[in-house]
C-alpha positions as CSV (number, residue, x, y, z in Angstrom):
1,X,1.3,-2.7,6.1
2,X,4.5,-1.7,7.6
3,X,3.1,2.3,7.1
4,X,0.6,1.0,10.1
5,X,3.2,-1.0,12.3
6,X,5.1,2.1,12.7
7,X,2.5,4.4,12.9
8,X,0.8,1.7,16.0
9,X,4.1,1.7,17.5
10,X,3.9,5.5,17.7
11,X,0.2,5.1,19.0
12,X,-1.1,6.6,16.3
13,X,-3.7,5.2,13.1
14,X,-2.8,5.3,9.3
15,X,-5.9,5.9,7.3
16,X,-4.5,5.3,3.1
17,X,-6.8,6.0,0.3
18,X,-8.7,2.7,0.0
19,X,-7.4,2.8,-4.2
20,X,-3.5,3.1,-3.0
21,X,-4.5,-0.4,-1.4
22,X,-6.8,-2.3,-3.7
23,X,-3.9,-1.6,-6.3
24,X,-0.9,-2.8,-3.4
25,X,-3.2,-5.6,-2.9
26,X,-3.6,-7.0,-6.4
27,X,0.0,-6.2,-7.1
28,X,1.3,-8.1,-4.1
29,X,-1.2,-10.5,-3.2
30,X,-2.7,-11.3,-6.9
31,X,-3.9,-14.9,-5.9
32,X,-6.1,-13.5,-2.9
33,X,-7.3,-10.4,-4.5
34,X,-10.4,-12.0,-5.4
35,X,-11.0,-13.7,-2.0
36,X,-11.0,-10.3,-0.7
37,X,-13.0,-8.7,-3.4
38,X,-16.4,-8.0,-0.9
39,X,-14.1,-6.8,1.9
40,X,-12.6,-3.2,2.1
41,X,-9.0,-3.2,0.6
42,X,-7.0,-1.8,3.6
43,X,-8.7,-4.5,5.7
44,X,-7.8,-6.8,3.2
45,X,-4.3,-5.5,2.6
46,X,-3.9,-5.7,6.5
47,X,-5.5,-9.4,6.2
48,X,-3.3,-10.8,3.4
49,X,-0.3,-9.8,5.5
50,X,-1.3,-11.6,8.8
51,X,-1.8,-8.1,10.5
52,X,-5.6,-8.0,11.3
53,X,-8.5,-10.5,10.6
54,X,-11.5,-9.9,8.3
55,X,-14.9,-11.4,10.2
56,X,-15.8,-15.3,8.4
57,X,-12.0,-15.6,7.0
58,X,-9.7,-17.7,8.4
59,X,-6.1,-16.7,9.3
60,X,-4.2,-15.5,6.2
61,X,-2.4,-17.8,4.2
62,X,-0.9,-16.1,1.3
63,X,2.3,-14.9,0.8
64,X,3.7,-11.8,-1.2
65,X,4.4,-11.7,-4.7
66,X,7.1,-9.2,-5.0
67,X,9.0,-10.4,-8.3
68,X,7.8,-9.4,-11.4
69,X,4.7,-10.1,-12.9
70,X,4.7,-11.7,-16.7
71,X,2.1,-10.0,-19.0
């Protein structure tokens, strides 16, 4: 997410590997990741961190997980 804010402030796109962000998106965003499932995961990474919209969703309302998950 923050890779494509700098790279839009630069006028430039970020294209990542659609795996990199299915696996940033269920590491940070675990709840949503299966609201998301039909949608492409940089889309849905972007989504998830109130920085794009996916078409039927409404605004994002998750937040980050960042502390550590319990197995």
């Amino acid at each position: 997410m923050h890779g494509n804010d700098i790279a839009r402030g630069f006028g430039l796109g970020l294209d990542p590997p659609r795996d990199v962000c299915g696996r940033v998106l269920s590491r940070l965003y675990p709840q949503a990741t299966a609201e998301t499932a039909d949608a492409d995961p940089r889309m849905s990474l972007l989504w998830t961190g109130g920085r794009a919209e996916l078409p039927g969703r409404p605004e994002s309302r998750w937040r980050p997980h960042p502390a550590p998950l319990t197995s």
